[in-house]
N, C-alpha and C positions, 0 to 999 in steps of 0.2 A: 543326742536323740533319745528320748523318751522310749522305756523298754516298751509301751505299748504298740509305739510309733512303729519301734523296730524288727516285734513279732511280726504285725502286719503286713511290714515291707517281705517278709521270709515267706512267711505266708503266700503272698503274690507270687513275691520269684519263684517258688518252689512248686506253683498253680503253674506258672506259663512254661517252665521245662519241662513240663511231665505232662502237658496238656491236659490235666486234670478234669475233671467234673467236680470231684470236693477236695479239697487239701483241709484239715482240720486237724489243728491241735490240741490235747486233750491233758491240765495240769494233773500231775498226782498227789493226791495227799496221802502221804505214808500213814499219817497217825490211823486216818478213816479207814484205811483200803479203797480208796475209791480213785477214780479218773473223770472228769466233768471238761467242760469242753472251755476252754481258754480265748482261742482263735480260733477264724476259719474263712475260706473263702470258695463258696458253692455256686452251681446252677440248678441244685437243686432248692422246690420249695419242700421237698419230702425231709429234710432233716432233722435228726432228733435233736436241737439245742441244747434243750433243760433234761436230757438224759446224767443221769449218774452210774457209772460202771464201775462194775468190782473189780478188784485186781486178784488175777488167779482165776475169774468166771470170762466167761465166750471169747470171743474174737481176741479185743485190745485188753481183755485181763491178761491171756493168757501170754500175750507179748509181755504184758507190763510183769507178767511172772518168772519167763526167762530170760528178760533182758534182750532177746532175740529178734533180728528184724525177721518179716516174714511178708513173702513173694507169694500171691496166687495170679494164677493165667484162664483167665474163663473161658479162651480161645476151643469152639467141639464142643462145649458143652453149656449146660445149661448152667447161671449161675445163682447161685448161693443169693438168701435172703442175707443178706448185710446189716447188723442189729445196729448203727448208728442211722437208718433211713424206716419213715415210719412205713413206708411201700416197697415193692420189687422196683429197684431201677436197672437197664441194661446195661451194669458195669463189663467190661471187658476184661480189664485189671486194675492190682492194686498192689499198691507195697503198703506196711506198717512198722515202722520204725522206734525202738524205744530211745528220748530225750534223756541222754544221761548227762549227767555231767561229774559230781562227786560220788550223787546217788541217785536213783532216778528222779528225773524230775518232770516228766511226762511222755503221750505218746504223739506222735506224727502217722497221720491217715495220710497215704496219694491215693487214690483211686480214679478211674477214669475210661473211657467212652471209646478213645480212639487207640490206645495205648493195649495189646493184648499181652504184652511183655517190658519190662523192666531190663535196657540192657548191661552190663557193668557200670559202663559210664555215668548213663542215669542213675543208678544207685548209688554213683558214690557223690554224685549230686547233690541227693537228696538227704545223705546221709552227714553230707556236710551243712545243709540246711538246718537240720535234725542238732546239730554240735550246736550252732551258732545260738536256736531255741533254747538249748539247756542252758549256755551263757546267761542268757536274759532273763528267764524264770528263777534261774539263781540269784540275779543282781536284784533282782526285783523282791526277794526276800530281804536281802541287806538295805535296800534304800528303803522300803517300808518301816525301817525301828522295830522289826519284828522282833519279838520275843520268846523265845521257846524256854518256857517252864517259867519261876517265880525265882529273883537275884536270893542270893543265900543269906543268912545272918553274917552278918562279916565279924563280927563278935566272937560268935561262936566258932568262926572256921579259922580262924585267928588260934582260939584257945584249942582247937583239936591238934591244928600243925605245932604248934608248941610241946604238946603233949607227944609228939610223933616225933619231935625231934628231942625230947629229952632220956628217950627209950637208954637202955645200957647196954644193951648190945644188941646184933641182928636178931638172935630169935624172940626179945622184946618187940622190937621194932616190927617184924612179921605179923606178931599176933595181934598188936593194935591195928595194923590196916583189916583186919576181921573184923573188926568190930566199929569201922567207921558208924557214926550216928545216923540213920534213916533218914535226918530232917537235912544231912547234907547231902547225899548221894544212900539212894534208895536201890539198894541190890540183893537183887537173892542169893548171889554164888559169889567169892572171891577166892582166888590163889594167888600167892605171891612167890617168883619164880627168881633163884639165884644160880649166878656164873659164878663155876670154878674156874681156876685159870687154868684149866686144856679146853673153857667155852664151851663145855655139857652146861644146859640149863637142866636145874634140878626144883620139882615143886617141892617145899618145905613144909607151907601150910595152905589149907582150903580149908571151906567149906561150903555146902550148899548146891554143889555138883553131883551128888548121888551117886557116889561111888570116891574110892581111895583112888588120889594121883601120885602116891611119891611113887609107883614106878615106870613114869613115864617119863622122857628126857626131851626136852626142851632144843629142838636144831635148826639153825638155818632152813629159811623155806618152807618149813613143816609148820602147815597154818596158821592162825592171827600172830599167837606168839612168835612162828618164827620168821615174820613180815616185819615185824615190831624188830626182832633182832636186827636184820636184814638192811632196815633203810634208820634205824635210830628215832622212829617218830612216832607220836601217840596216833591207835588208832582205833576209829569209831563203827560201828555197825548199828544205827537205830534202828534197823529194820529185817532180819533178815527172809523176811516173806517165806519163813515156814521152809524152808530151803536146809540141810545139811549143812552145818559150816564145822571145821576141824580147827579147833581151836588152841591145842597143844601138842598134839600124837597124831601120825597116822592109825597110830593103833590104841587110840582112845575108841569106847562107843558114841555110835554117834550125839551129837548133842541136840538138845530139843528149844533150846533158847532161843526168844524173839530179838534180844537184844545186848550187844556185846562192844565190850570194850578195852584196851590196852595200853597203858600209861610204864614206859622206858624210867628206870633209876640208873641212871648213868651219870658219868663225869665225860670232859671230850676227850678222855685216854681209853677207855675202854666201856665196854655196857656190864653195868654191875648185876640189875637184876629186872624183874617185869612187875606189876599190880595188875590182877586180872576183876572184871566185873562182869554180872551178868546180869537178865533179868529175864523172868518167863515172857512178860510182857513186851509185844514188839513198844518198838520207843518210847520202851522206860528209861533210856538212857542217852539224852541227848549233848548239845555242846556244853552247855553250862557246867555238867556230869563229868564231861571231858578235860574241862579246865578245871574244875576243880580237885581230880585225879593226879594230872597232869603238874600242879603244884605242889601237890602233897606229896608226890615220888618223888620231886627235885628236892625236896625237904628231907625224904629218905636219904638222899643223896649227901647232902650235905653232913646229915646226924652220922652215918657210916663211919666219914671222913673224921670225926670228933670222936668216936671211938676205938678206932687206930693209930691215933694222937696223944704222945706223951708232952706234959711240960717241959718246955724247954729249958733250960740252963743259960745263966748272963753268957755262955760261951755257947753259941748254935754250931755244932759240926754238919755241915751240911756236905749231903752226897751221902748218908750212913749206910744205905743197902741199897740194894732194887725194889724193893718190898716195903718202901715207904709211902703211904697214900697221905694226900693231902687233906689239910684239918677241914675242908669243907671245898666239895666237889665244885669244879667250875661249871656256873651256870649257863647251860647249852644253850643258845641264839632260841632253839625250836622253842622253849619255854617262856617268853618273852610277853607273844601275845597273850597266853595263858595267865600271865602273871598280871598282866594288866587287868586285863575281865575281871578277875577274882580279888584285888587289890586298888588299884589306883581307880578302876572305874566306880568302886565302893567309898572314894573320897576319903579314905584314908588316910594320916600324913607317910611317907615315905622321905626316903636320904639316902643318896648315894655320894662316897667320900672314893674318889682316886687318888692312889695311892703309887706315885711313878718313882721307877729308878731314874735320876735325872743323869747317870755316870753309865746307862746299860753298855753303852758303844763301847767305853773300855774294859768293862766286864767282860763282856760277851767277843772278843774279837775274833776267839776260836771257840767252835762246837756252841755256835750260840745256843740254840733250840735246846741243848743238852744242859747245860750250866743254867739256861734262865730257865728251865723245869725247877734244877736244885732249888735255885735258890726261892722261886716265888711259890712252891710248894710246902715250905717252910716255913717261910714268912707269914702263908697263908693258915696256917699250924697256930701259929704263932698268936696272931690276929683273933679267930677262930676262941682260944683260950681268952683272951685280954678283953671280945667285945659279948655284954650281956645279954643285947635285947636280938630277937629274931630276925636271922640276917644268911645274904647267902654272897657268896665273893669269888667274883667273876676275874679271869685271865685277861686282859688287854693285851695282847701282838705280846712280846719277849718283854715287857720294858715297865711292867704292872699288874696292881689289880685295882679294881671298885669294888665296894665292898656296899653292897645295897641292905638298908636299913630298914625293916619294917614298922610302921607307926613309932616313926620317930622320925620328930620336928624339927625346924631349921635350927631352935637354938641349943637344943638337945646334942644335933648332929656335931654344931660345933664344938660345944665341949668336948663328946667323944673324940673329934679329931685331936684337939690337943692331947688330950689323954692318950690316942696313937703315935702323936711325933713324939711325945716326950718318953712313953716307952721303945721307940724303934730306936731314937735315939743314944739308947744305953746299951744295948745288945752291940757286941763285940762278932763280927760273920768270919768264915773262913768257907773256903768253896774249896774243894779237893784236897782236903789239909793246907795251905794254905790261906793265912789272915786276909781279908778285904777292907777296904772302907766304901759302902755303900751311902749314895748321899739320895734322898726323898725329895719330890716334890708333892703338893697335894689339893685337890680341886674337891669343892662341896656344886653338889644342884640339889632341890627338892624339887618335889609336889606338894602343895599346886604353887607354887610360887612362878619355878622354873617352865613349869608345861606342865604335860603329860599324855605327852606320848615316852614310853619309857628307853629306847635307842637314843632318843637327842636327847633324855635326860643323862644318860652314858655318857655320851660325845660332849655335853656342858660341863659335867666334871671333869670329864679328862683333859679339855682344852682349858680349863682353868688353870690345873696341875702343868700343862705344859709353857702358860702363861707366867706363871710365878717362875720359872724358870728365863724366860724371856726378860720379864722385868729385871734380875741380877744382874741380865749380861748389857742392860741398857738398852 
């Protein structure tokens, strides 16, 4: 069903349970501040259509300002001129509900004649009408090809993430996210936030906040940032309608930014650290901003990893400490899409090569989880040092990794792969003091040859890798 179809259909239902006189839905546009009217279904002919409302002015701004449904009962008294009707009409009552869905996406008028009260039931009715609009107005973004902002130089964000991963140590790597380039991601404020291991986040560097953060500590729940800790996912705020948001401290001052954002440097063992953005202007800072944040902290991620990495020796002792991080953080599922938008939707070449223990089971028959950390933390060390071009190397279940390629081609990739078997090849393992023989299998996919969607470009490789394995045993 067509989202037009399907407003209309809500529209209706949400007229005939609340015996309305107007139901009308009203889109928001964040950029504008404004609410205009989407859908509706009246008996009146007094209705303002081609009305435009502010958000934060009269009636349905001030809903669309708190997020707030709101109940009036005209029941005794005389009522209220109503600013979507160009005349007085004898409303009895009305509910106004705001359409949210990720962010708002518009508002829901009931209003009506015979109704002087809204009772729980009905409101949650309506409220469920109100969820089902916000679906739709949502999808109807996506199915339109909409586009928010202009795609980035893939060139140039190519050569920034390089440059961010070839930092020499953390407080390198901190002060180039200050200075991201404007024509990538346009911000007035940045801080970049790191975990100790007792999990204080501590700001290291900013700027463009007006005012010193280093002493302020970074915890669980204690706003964007410690949402961002909390759930491990990048998070976005284009709008935040002039509203108070606490961004790092309860006991920061308050902040006065339109628009805010928070991209995770993490591995799936622990959250390593935050990249904060801001902008005075509400939705200076939209998805595009987001993903492209969002790849550049996994980039973070990975460069960390390469400088707590020593070269290894033809003899790897693996299990050395507890305090061994891997040469290049495993890339979190949540980054995926992110990586697509900013990469493969850019037509880039890409190559992912997996990289299987084809012997895990008898590696692994005790303390697997434990043993296949050692060993594919190492490995991945290993790897990390051996391969040159810009690349980030992903964990597969106990039994591997993939190791994804950036702009680099199918015949490229292949070479590189031989260049991996024939050095994994030589490398002499021990796992607990203890010699090993470790035996590989290995699976290629590109783009665009193989797809691109980048999960089945994963799953192509890896069923290759586990294919060649198949072929030996006939």
């Amino acid at each position: 069903m067509p989202p037009k179809n399907a407003l209309s259909n809500l529209i209706e239902l949400a007229s005939n349970v609340a015996d309305a006189y107007t139901t009308a839905l009203y889109a928001a546009d964040l950029e504008q501040g404004t609410l205009t009217l989407r859908s509706h279904l009246t008996l009146s002919s007094h209705l303002k259509t081609d009305a435009v409302f502010t958000i934060g002015e009269g009636f349905l701004g001030d809903v669309a300002m708190s997020q707030e449904p709101r109940i009036e009962d005209f029941a005794g008294t005389d009522a209220a001129p109503l600013e979507w009707y160009t005349k007085m009409e004898n409303i009895k009552g009305l509910m106004v509900v705001p359409v949210v869905r990720k962010e708002l996406e518009g508002i829901l008028v009931v209003d009506s004649k015979e109704n002087y009260s809204f009772t729980p039931k009905l409101q949650k009715l309506i409220a469920g009408f109100a969820d089902q609009m916000g679906w739709y107005l949502s999808l109807e973004k996506k199915n339109s090809n909409w586009i928010d902002g202009e795609p980035s130089d893939f060139q140039q964000m190519m050569k920034w993430c390089r440059f961010l991963g070839d930092a020499p140590h953390r407080k390198a790597l901190s002060e180039r996210f200050l200075h991201i380039p404007k024509s990538l991601i346009h911000c007035d404020a940045t801080a970049v936030v790191w975990f100790e291991s007792e999990g204080t986040g501590r700001i290291t560097h900013s700027k463009g906040w007006g005012q010193g953060l280093k002493a302020l500590t970074i915890e669980s729940g204690a706003g964007l940032c410690g949402a961002c800790l909390d759930n491990g996912q990048p998070m976005l705020v284009r709008n935040t309608m002039n509203r108070s948001w606490t961004v790092f401290s309860d006991d920061e001052p308050p902040q006065t930014f339109g628009s805010l954002m928070v991209a995770p440097i993490a591995s799936d063992k622990r959250m390593l650290g935050l990249v904060v953005c801001a902008t005075r202007e509400a939705n200076g800072l939209k998805q595009p901003e987001m993903d492209k944040l969002t790849l550049m902290a996994t980039l973070a991620a990975s460069s960390l990893g390469q400088m707590n990495s020593t070269s290894p020796s033809s003899d790897l002792i693996l299990g050395a400490g507890e305090n061994t991080v891997p040469s290049s953080q495993y890339f979190a599922p949540i980054h995926i899409k992110a990586f697509e938008a900013e990469i493969i939707e850019r037509n880039a070449p890409v190559s992912l090569i997996s990289v299987r223990l084809r012997n895990a089971g008898s590696l692994f028959r005790e303390k697997r989880r434990e043993r296949s950390d050692m060993l594919l933390d190492q490995i991945s060390m290993y790897l990390s040092g051996e391969i040159s071009p810009l690349k980030l190397i992903m964990k597969h279940s106990d039994e591997g990794l993939i190791v994804l390629l950036i702009s680099v081609n199918e015949q490229d990739a292949y070479e590189l792969e031989e260049s991996i078997q024939d050095a994994l090849s030589r490398i002499s393992f021990s796992l607990e003091g203890s010699p090993i023989q470790v035996d590989f299998d290995y699976g290629r996919s590109s783009f665009p040859s193989d797809g691109s969607d980048l999960e089945k470009l994963m799953d192509i490789s890896w069923n290759r890798a586990r294919h060649v394995e198949e072929q030996a045993h006939g």
